[in-house]
C-alpha positions, 0 to 999 in steps of 0.5 A: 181830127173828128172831122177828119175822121167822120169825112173819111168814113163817109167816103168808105161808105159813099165808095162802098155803097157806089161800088155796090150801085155799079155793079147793079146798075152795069148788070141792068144796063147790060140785062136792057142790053141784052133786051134790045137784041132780041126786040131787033130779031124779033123785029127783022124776023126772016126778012127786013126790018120795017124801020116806020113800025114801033114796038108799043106794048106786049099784052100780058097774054102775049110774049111779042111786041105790038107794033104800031105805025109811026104816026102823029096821031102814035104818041110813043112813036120815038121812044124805041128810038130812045131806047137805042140811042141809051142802049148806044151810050152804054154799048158804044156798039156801032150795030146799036147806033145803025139801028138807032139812026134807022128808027129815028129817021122814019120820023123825019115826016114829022119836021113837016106836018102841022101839030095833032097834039103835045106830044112833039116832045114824046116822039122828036125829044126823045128820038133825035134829042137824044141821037144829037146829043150823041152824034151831033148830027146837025140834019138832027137838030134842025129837025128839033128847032122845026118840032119847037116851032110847031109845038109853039104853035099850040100856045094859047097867050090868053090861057098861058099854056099848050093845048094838049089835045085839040081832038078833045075840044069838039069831042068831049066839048073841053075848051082849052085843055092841058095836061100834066103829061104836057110838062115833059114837051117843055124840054123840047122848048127849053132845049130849042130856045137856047140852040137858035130857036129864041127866047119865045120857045123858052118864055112859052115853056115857063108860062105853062109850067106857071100856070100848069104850077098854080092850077092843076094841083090840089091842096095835097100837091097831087095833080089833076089829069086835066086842067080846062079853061076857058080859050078866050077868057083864060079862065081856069075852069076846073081840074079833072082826070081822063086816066086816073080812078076819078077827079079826087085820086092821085093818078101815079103816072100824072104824079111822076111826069110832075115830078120830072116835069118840074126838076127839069123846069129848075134845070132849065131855069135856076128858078127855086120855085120850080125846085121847092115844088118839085120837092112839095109834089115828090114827098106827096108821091112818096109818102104814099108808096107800097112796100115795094116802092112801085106804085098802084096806077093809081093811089086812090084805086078802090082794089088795092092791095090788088090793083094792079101796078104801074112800072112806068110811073116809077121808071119816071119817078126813079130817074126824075128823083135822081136828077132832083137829087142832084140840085138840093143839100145833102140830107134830102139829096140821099133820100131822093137818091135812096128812094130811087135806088129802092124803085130802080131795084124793084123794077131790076128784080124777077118781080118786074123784069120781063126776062125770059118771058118776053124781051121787052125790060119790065113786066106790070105798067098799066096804060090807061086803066079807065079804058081797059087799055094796057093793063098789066102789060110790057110798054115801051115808055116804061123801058125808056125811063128804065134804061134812063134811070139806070143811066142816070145813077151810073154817070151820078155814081162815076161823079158822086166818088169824086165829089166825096174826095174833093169834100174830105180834102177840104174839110181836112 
């Protein structure tokens, strides 16, 4: 009878806290909503939308997006195209689907061009990974498994991982050099491997998250910016940074693509290792986090408490928690969900959203602090992993009910 009881009341309050979450998450998905309308009519202006020129940041002394070329040099090129194709999901409006497919076609230049650097996955995954999955247009595919093949391309087998940034290997004299960042690319691979481009894409992705596993991480789990090796040896020279405080610190934004990253390995692979390591290189992060649950750009900043914030790392981290929250037992499951909830109601507060001030979603990331770049501003990564995240809790929350029924009957 007492677990009978204790599992009913564990269903009112799981039903409680859900009914609670949707009416917070529908709010914010419909605040982002709202967003994405006025970026299109400042985008069209008294004219024509020009489809090949993104939204990338809104400096904090301006209320109007910057735009930038696509390119493949532009590595947030297909992030606003992401953001359309979730603002679609949510929507079902056909208006929103037209513009989605608009952006996300004036990349196609991509599926032709040889590789510049890693970041194929940034702009093609998050484009038309996401248009396929909603539409199942094929041309969309074909553009994924051609991008795969030329990621591939940047595999070095004597290291065991994707060199990064080929500009930097004369520029600042790096050999082969990979960076965390690298880890969200491997979804493109994993994706492509298992939709007809072969088990290499796939055995190219666990061998980066292998070695990117056992040497870009300090004793702490926090993770270096940059890991060099040696190109013809594959060596592992030494672990560095390019964007966080300094070689030591725990760059925020490098800590939330590991946290993804590597939640997505285990999903990809079933392998455990893959979800414990998530979990070791989550509880540094974690641990470590303001009142808030919005993090300093870096955890090591010499400033705080007045270093400035950086809503992009948690976006990512928030729905990176979410996913991982998912795979693992019931305490540690709600804590990750609690977590990210707190982080995803921080970013929807007056402290962190743009609002009437300008129309991108959030206020207060920080691109790269080291190069005076994108401090304090709106940018257009960090409204993708937001609308993301809140996308995430709402399909966790519609499945987290029924989950709960099925648990009280059996327990009965």
């Amino acid at each position: 009878m007492k677990k009978i009881v204790l599992g009913l009341s564990l269903l009112a309050l799981c039903a409680c806290s859900a009914k609670t979450d949707t009416k917070f998450v529908d709010k914010a998905l419909n605040y982002c909503s709202a967003q994405t309308n006025r970026t299109l009519v400042e985008l069209r202006g008294n004219s024509v939308i020009d489809y090949s020129m993104m939204p990338r940041n809104i400096l904090k002394d301006s209320t109007k997006w910057s735009c930038r070329k696509a390119t493949k040099e532009e590595w947030t090129s297909g992030f606003w195209s992401g953001v359309l194709w979730y603002d679609y999901e949510f929507t079902r409006d056909p208006k929103i689907k037209y513009e989605a497919e608009q952006f996300t076609n004036s990349l196609a230049f991509l599926s032709h061009t040889p590789a510049y650097d890693h970041d194929l996955g940034f702009l093609v995954f998050t484009s038309y990974g996401n248009g396929y999955r909603l539409t199942g247009n094929v041309a969309y595919k074909k553009i994924i498994l051609n991008m795969a093949d030329t990621l591939a391309t940047l595999f070095n087998p004597k290291v065991g991982t994707i060199l990064s940034w080929p500009r930097e290997v004369k520029a600042k004299g790096w050999p082969h050099n990979t960076i965390i960042d690298n880890m969200i690319n491997l979804e493109m691979l994993f994706w492509a491997a298992k939709h007809g481009g072969g088990k290499r894409l796939y055995d190219i992705a666990v061998s980066h998250a292998d070695h990117t596993m056992k040497y870009q991480f300090k004793p702490d789990y926090s993770c270096y910016h940059v890991a060099l090796y040696d190109a013809s040896s594959g060596k592992f020279i030494k672990g560095i940074t390019h964007q966080g405080y300094n070689d030591r610190s725990m760059w925020a934004r490098g800590q939330g693509w590991a946290i993804y990253g590597f939640t997505m390995c285990y999903r990809e692979t079933g392998d455990k290792k893959y979800l414990d390591f998530a979990q070791k290189v989550t509880d540094a992060y974690l641990k470590r986090l303001p009142e808030d649950a919005i993090p300093y750009w870096d955890f090591d900043a010499p400033d705080i408490p007045h270093a400035p914030r950086d809503a992009s790392a948690g976006a990512i981290v928030a729905s990176g928690l979410l996913e991982l929250s998912t795979y693992l037992p019931t305490y540690k499951s709600f804590e990750y969900k609690a977590y990210a909830i707190r982080m995803l109601r921080s970013l929807s507060s007056l402290a962190y959203q743009s609002g009437n001030h300008n129309p991108a979603f959030l206020l207060h990331s920080t691109g790269h602090w080291p190069n005076k770049s994108e401090i304090d501003a709106s940018i257009i990564y960090a409204d993708y992993y937001y609308i993301e995240a809140l996308l995430r809790l709402k399909k966790l929350n519609e499945g987290h009910k029924l989950f709960k029924v099925i648990e009280v009957v059996t327990s009965k």
